[in-house]
C-alpha positions in Angstrom: 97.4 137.1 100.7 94.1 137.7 99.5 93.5 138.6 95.2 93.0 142.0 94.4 90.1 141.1 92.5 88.7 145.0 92.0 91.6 145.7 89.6 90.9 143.8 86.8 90.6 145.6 83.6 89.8 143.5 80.9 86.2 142.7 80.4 85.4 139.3 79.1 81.8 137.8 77.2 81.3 134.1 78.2 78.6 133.8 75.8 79.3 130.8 74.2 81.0 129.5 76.9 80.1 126.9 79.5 82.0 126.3 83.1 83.8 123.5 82.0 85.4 125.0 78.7 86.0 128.1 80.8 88.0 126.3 83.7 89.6 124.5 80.4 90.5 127.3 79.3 92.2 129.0 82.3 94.3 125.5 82.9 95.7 126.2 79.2 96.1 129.8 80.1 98.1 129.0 83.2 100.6 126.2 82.1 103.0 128.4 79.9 102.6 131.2 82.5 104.3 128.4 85.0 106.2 127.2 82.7 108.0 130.4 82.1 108.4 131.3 86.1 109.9 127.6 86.0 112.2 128.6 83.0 113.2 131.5 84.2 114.6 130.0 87.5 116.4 127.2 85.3 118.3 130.1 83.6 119.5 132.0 86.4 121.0 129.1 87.8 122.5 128.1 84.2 120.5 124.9 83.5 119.2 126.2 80.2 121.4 128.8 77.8 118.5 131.3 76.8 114.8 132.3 77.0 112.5 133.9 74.9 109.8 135.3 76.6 106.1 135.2 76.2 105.0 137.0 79.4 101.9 138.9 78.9 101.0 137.6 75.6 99.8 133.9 76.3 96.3 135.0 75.5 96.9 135.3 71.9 98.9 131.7 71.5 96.5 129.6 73.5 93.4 131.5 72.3 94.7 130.9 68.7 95.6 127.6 69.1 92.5 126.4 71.2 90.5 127.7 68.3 92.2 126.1 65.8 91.6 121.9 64.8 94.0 120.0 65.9 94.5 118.8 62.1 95.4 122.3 61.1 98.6 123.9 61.0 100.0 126.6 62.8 103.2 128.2 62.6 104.1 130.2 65.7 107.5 132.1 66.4 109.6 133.4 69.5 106.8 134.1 71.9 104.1 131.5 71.4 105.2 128.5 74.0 101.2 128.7 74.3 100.8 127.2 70.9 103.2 124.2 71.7 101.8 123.4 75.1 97.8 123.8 74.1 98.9 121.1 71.1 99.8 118.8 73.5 103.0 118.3 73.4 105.0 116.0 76.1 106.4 118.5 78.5 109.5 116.1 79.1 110.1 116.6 75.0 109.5 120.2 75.1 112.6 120.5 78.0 114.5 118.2 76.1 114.9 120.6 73.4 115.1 123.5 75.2 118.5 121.5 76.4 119.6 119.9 73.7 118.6 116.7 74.2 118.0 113.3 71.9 114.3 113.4 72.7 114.1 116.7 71.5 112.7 117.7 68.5 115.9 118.7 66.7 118.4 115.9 68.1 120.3 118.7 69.5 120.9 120.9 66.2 118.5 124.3 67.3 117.0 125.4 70.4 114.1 126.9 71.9 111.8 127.1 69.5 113.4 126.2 66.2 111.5 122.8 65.2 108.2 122.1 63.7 106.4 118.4 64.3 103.8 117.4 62.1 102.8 114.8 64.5 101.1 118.3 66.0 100.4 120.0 62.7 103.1 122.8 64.1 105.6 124.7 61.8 108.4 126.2 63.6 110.0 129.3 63.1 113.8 130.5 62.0 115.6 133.0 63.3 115.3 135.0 60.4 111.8 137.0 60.4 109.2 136.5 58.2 109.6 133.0 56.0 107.1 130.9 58.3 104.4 133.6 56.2 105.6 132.1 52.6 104.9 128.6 54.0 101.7 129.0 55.7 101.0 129.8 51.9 101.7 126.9 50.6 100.3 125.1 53.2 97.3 127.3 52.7 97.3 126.4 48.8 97.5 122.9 49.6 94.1 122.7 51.5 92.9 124.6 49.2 93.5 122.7 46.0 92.9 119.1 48.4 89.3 120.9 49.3 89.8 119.5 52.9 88.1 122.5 54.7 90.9 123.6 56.8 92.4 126.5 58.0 95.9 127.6 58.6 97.1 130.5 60.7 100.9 131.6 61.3 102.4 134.3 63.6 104.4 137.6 62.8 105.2 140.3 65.5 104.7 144.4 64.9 108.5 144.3 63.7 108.7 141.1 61.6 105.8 142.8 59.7 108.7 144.9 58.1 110.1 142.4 56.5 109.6 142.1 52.7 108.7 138.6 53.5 105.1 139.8 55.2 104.6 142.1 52.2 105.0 139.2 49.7 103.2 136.6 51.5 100.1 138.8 52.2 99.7 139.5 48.8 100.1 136.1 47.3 97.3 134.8 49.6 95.0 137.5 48.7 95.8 137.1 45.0 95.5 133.1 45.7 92.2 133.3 48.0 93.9 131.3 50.3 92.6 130.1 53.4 95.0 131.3 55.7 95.0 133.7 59.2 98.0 136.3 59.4 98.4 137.0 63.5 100.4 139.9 64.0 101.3 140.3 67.9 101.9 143.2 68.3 103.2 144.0 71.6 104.7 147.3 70.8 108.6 146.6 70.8 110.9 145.4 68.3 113.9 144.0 70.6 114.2 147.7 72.0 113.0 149.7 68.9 109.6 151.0 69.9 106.6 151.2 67.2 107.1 154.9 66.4 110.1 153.7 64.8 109.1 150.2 63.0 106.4 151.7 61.2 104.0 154.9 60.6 100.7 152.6 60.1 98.5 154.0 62.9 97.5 149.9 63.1 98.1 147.1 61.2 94.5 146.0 60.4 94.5 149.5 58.4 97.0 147.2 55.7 94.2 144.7 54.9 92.6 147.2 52.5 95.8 146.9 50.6 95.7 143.6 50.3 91.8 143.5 49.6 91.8 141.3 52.4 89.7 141.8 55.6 91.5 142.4 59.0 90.3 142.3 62.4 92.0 143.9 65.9 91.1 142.2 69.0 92.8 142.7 72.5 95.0 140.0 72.6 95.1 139.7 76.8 91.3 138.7 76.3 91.7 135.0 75.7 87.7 134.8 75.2 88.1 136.9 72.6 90.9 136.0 70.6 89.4 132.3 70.9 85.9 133.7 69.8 87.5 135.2 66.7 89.7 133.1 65.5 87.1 130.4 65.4 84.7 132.7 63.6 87.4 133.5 60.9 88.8 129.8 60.8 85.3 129.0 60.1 84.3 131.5 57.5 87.0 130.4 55.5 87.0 126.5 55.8 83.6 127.3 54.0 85.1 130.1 51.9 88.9 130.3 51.4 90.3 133.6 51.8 93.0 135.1 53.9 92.1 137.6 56.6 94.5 139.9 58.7 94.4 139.2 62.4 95.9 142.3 64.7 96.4 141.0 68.5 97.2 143.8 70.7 99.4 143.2 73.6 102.8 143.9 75.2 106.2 142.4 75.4 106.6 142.2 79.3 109.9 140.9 79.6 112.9 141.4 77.6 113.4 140.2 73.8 115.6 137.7 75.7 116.1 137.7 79.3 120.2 139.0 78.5 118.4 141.8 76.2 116.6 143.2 79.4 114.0 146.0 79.3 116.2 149.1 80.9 114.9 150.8 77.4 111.4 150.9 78.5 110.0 154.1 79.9 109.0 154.0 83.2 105.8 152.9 84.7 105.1 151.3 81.1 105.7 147.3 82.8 103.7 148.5 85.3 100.6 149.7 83.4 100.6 146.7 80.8 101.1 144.4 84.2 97.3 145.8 84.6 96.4 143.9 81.7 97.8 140.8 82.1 95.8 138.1 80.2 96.2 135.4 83.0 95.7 137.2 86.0 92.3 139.1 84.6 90.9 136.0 83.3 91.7 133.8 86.9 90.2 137.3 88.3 87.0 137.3 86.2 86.4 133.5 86.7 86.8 133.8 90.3 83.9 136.5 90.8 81.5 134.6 88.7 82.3 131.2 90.9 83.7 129.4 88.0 87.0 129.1 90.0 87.5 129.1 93.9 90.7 130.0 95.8 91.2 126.6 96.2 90.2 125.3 92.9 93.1 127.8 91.3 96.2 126.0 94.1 94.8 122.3 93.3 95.0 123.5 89.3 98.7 125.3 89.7 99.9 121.9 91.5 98.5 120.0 89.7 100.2 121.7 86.6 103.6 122.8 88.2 103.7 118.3 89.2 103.4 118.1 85.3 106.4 120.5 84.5 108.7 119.1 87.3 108.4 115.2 86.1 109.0 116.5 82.5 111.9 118.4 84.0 113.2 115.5 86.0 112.6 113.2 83.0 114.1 115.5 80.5 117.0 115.8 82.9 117.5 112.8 83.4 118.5 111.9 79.6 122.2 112.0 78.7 123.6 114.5 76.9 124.0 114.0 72.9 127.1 112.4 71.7 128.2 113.6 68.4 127.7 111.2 65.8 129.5 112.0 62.6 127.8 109.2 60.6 124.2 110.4 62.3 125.2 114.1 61.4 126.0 113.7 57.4 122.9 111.1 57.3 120.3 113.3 58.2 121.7 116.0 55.7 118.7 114.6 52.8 115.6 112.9 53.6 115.9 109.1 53.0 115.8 108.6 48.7 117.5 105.5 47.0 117.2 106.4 43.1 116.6 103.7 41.2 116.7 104.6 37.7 113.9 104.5 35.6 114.6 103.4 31.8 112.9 104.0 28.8 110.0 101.6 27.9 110.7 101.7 24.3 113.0 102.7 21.8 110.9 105.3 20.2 113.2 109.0 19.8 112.2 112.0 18.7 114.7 115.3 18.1 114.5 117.8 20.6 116.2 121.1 21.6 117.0 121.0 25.3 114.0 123.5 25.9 111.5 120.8 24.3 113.5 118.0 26.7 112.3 120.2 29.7 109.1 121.0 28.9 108.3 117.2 27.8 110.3 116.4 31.6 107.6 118.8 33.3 104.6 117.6 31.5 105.1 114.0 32.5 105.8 114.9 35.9 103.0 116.3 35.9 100.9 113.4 34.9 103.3 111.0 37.1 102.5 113.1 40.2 98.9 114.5 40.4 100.2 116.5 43.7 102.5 118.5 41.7 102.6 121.8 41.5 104.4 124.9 38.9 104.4 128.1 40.1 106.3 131.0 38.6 105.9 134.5 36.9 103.9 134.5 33.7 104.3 130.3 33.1 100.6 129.7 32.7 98.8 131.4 29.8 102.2 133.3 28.4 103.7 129.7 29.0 106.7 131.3 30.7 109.5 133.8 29.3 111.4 130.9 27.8 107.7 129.0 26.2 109.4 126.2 28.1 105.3 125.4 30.0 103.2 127.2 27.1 100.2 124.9 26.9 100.1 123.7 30.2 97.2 125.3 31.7 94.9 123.6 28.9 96.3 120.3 29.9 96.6 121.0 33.8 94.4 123.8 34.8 95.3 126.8 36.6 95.3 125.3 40.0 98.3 123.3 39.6 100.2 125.7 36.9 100.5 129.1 38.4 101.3 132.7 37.7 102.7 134.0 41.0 103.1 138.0 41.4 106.8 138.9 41.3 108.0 137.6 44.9 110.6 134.9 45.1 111.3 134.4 48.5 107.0 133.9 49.5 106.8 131.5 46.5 109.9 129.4 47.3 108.2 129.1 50.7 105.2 128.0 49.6 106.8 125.6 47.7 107.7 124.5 51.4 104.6 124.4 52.4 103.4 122.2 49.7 105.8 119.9 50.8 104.8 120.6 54.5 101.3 119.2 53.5 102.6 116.5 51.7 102.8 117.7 47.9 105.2 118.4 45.3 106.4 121.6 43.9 108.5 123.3 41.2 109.4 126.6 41.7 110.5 128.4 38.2 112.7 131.5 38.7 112.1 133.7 35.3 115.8 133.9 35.5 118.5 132.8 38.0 119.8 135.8 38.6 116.5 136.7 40.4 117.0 134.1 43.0 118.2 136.8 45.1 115.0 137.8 46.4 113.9 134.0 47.4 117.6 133.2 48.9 116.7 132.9 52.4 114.2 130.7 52.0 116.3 128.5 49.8 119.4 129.0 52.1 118.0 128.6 55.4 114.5 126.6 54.7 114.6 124.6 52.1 118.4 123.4 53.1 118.5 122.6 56.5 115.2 121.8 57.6 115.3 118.1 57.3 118.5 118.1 59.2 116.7 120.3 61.7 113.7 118.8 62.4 113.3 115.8 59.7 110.8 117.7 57.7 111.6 117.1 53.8 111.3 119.7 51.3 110.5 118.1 47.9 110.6 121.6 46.2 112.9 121.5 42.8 114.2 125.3 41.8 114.3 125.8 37.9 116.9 128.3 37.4 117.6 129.8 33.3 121.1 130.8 34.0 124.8 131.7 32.1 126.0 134.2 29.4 126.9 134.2 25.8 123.2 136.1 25.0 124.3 140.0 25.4 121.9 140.1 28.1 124.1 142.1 30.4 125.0 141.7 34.3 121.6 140.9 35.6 120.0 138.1 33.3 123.3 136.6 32.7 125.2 135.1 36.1 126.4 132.3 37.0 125.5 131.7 40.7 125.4 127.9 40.9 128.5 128.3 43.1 126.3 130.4 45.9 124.1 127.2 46.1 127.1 124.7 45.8 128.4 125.6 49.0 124.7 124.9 51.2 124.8 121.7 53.0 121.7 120.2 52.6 120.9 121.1 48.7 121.3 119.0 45.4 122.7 121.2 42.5 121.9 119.5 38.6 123.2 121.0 35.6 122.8 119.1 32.4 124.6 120.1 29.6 122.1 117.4 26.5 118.8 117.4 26.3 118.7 113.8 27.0 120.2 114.6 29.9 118.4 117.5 31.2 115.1 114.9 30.4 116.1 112.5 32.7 117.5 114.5 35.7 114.8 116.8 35.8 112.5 113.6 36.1 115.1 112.4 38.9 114.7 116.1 40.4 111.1 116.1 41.0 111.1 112.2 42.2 113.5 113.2 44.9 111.8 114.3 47.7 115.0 116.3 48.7 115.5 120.4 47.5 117.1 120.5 44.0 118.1 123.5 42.7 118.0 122.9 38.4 120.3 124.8 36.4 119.4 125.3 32.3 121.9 127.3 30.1 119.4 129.8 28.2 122.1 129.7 25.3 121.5 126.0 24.8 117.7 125.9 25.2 117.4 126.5 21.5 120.8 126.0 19.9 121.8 122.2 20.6 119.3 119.2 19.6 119.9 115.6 20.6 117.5 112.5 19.8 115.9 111.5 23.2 113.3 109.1 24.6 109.7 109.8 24.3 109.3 107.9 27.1 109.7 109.2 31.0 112.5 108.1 32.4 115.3 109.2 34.6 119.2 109.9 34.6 120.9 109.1 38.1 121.5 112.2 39.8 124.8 112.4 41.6 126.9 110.9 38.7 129.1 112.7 36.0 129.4 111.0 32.7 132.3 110.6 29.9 131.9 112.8 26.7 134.6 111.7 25.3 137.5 109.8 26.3 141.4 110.2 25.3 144.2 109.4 26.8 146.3 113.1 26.8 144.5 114.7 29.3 141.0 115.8 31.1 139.1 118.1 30.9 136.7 118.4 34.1 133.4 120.8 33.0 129.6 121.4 33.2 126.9 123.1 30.9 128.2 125.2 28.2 131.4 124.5 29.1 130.7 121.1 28.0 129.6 122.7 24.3 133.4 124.8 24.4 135.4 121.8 25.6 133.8 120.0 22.6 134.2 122.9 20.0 137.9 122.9 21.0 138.8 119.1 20.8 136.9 119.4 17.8 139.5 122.3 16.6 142.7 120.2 17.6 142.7 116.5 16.6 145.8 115.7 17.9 144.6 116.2 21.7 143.4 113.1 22.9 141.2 113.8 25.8 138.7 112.6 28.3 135.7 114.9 28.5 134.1 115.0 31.9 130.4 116.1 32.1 129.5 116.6 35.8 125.9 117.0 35.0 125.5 117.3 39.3 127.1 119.7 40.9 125.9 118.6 44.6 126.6 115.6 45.3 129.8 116.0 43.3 130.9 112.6 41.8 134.5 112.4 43.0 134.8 109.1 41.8 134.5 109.8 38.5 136.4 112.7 38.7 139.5 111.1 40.2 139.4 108.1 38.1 139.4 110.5 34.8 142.3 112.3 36.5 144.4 109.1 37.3 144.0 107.9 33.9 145.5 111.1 32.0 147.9 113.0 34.9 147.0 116.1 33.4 143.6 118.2 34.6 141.7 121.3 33.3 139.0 122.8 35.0 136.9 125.0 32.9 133.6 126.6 34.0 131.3 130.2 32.9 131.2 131.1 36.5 134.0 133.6 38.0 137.5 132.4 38.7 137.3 133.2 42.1 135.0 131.1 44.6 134.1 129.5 41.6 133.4 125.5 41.9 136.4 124.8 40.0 138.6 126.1 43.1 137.2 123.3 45.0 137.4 120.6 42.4 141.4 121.2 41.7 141.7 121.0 45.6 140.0 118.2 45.6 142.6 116.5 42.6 145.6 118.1 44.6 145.0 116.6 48.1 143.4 113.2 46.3 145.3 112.2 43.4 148.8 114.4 43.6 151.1 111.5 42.5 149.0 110.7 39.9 150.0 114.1 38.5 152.1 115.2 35.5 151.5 118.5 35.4 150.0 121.2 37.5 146.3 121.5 37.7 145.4 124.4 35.0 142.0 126.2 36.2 139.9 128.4 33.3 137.3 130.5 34.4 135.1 133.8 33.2 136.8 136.9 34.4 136.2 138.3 37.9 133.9 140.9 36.9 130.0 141.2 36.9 128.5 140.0 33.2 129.1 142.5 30.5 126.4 143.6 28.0 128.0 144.4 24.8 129.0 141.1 22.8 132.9 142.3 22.7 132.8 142.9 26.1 131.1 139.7 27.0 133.0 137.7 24.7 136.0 138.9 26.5 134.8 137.8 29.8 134.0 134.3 28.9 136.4 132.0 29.1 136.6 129.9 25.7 139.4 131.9 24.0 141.6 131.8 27.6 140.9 127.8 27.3 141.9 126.8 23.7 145.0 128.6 24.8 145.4 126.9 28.3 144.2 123.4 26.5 147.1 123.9 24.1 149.7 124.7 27.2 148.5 121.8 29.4 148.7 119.5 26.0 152.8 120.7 25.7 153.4 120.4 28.8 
């Protein structure tokens, strides 16, 4: 059948452009096209589970990525298989994780296109809209402060651009000056919402004057095009770092997934968009100005549909993944054996636990040139606690920054620093506001070593707990929220020695901690600690005290209360158990403490209910129950959000409930 070649209706400029990078171009135009017909096949007959289609729009991720150097990053999402395949990557490894397979990118654990590979500079996405923008800032920030020269660009669609997350991470690279491309495709549909009701913008490069940023639209079925403007912004700002906006127009042609279909499209829409259909113009244009020949375009699609059936047949061939339960838990935390670092003299000085952190911070900071602090007001203001007040003299701004109020982009670019091979600390002004970045630390920072083996050496300061008046939303604890992610380490000294020595321990390990300071202690306990940097093993709770009545099982303040009691009553003889982490939990300790005494009290400031201390009794119950003497008490703050008045919040801590449940489980 012959090409209608008189209905093409995209004009394209080869200026710049020679025959060979023009044929080039078409073969990386063509392969995800093929791919996808291939794909599609494979899922009607049930060989893969589900497809996310990029029909229509493969101008924009080959252009993008073709443009880009192949030592930049680029962090693509649903609809971009053009940005994997114009990287390079083995077909056979591509189909292997599209099924699940070992050679797969994810050793079975996501799909599609749920994985990153630095061995390719890409950063994949998560189902969850709008993160991969926070990282592509720190990733940004990171060439930025390296002064390598590079670029960065990451992909949003026209309805992930609602997400707070695109709001946040725009700003913060404009603020920042970073050198980073935001790509919105938009293609018109989110699943089956239409524009008209994702957004009232008449277009989104009319946002960049918001952001004091410059934005650009191009027709994103124009693959000369997007490739000639992306290289021109790439370059301006290897040379200049700033962030522009990038609009690609285009259209979803198939559904959000093939099960979603596309009945909710108005008629004759397909066909009209089908007009403009980046592969079939460009093989158009090239054949009327003799770049390609009939039979040049059949040797190129064998040639290219050979390569996709021996990845297939390779890919296929590979067994399916056996579960491994050893593999499974050992791929939880990047690869860290702590080995403890001790004091090199004997030289103490008295500090509050505020002082312990800040001296902990400031020789990390020396230790680690790559390491970064970023958090509201912690550079000239020093922070709302003082805890980095004089760090910008010693540091600079570059390394110690003020960050607009937005958790979630700035926990991602803590990502992102680690992405590029740095360090971050993320401070949260208090730990209540960890809301807003929760996503990132949930679903990012948590799993994505077990996903796809990429470490996030981020640690998350959080000021947390009651006992200041400062009502329900500078006063929770929610170190039981965290407790329950897979995939995160939870500290929580309770000394200033300690809180020294495991924040040191927390920014060595290259894993995601999340660092829990009681505000009430910053200033009101002091302890003689090390000058020197060293670290406390993380992952290990410690004896207070040690008695032979019972034990008491605690962490933070409750440490202080559990003290302040025993203190009180002379006649109870007790082991004091300090957890100091909460994740890893030291069950060893734990148990031992438990076996030695038969009688157990859990105390902690958190709720009763879903607190940690649930876990921990049924821990003691199904571990240690003929050990047992008595039933496992369990004291916890009231079920209730965080009460501002001080009889109100005195009421709904739990010290006065404990002296009386110490006393019971003492008489028991």
């Amino acid at each position: 059948m012959e090409k209608e070649k008189t209905k093409r209706l995209i004009d394209f400029d080869r200026n710049g452009f020679d025959n060979d990078e023009l044929v080039t171009i078409y073969k990386a135009l063509v392969k995800p096209r093929l791919i996808e017909e291939k794909m599609l096949i494979l899922l009607r007959q049930g060989k893969i589970s589900k497809w996310f289609s990029g029909w229509g729009q493969e101008g924009i991720s080959v252009g993008s990525a073709y443009a880009m150097k192949e030592e930049e990053f680029i962090l693509p999402m649903h609809r971009n298989l053009g940005v994997f395949t114009t990287r390079g990557i083995p077909l056979n490894r591509l189909f292997a994780q599209f099924q699940g397979k070992m050679s797969g990118f994810t050793k079975g654990r996501d799909r599609s296109f749920h994985f990153g590979t630095k061995d390719y500079n890409i950063v994949g996405m998560i189902s969850h809209l709008g993160p991969q923008l926070g990282i592509a800032d720190g990733i940004a920030l990171a060439n930025k402060l390296k002064g390598n020269n590079q670029a960065t660009i990451v992909f949003t669609g026209d309805g992930g651009a609602s997400e707070g997350d695109f709001h946040e991470s725009l700003n913060v690279a404009a603020v920042w000056d970073l050198p980073v491309i935001f790509a919105i495709e938009n293609n018109c549909w989110g699943l089956s919402t239409p524009s008209n009701e994702q957004f009232r913008c008449k277009q989104f490069i009319d946002k960049g004057i918001g952001y004091g940023m410059d934005a650009f639209q191009v027709d994103g079925n124009n693959i000369l095009d997007v490739i000639r403007t992306v290289r021109k912004i790439a370059d301006s700002i290897r040379q200049k770092p700033r962030p522009f906006l990038l609009e690609c127009m285009t259209f979803r042609m198939r559904g959000h997934e093939e099960a979603s279909g596309t009945k909710y499209y108005p008629e004759g829409l397909q066909d009209e968009w089908a007009k403009k259909d980046p592969v079939s113009n460009y093989e158009s244009y090239l054949l009327e100005q003799g770049v390609l020949t009939d039979e040049l375009v059949a040797e190129i699609h064998q040639e290219i549909k050979a390569e996709i059936q021996n990845g297939l047949d390779i890919a296929f061939a590979e067994s399916p993944i056996e579960a491994d339960l050893q593999r499974e838990l050992d791929d939880l935390y990047a690869p860290f054996e702590q080995t403890v670092i001790n004091p090199v003299s004997e030289i103490k000085t008295e500090k509050r636990l505020i002082d312990a952190i800040s001296d902990s911070l400031r020789e990390s900071m020396v230790r680690y040139p790559d390491l970064v602090i970023m958090g509201q007001d912690i550079a000239e203001y020093g922070g709302a606690f003082k805890v980095t007040e004089g760090f910008v003299e010693q540091f600079g701004k570059g390394r110690v920054r003020n960050t607009p109020i937005c958790e979630s982009a700035i926990v991602g670019a803590g990502l992102g620093l680690s992405i590029a091979g740095m360090k971050a600390i993320v401070e949260m002004q208090f730990a209540d506001f960890v809301t807003c970045g929760f996503n990132q630390i949930i679903n990012n920072l948590a799993k994505i070593h077990w996903r796809w083996g990429q470490n996030a050496d981020v640690v998350v300061r959080m000021p947390t707990g009651a006992n200041t008046a400062a009502g329900p939303f500078h006063s929770q604890s929610n170190e039981a929220w965290f407790f329950h992610t897979p995939g995160l380490k939870v500290v929580y000294p309770a000394f200033p020695g300690d809180a020294k020595g495991l924040l040191n321990a927390a920014i060595e390990d290259p894993n995601p901690v999340l660092f829990f300071e009681h505000k009430f202690l910053y200033r009101s306990i002091r302890e003689d600690i090390h000058d020197d940097y060293y670290t406390t093993e993380i992952g290990k709770a410690g004896y207070v005290r040690k008695g032979d009545d019972l034990t008491i099982i605690t962490y933070g303040l409750g440490v202080h209360w559990a003290m302040e009691v025993l203190d009180a009553h002379p006649e109870i003889s007790a082991n004091l158990i300090d957890l100091k982490t909460l994740l890893p939990l030291d069950t060893e300790t734990i148990f031992e403490g438990v076996r030695q005494t038969g009688k157990v009290i859990v105390l902690h400031e958190d709720c009763m209910t879903g607190g940690i201390g649930g876990e921990l009794v049924a821990l003691i119950n199904e571990n240690c129950f003929d050990a047992l003497d008595a039933p496992v008490k369990r004291v916890a703050s009231l079920d209730t959000p965080v009460p501002f008045a001080v009889a109100l919040e005195k009421q709904f801590l739990p010290l006065d409930r404990f002296k009386q449940a110490l006393i019971e489980l003492y008489e028991f």
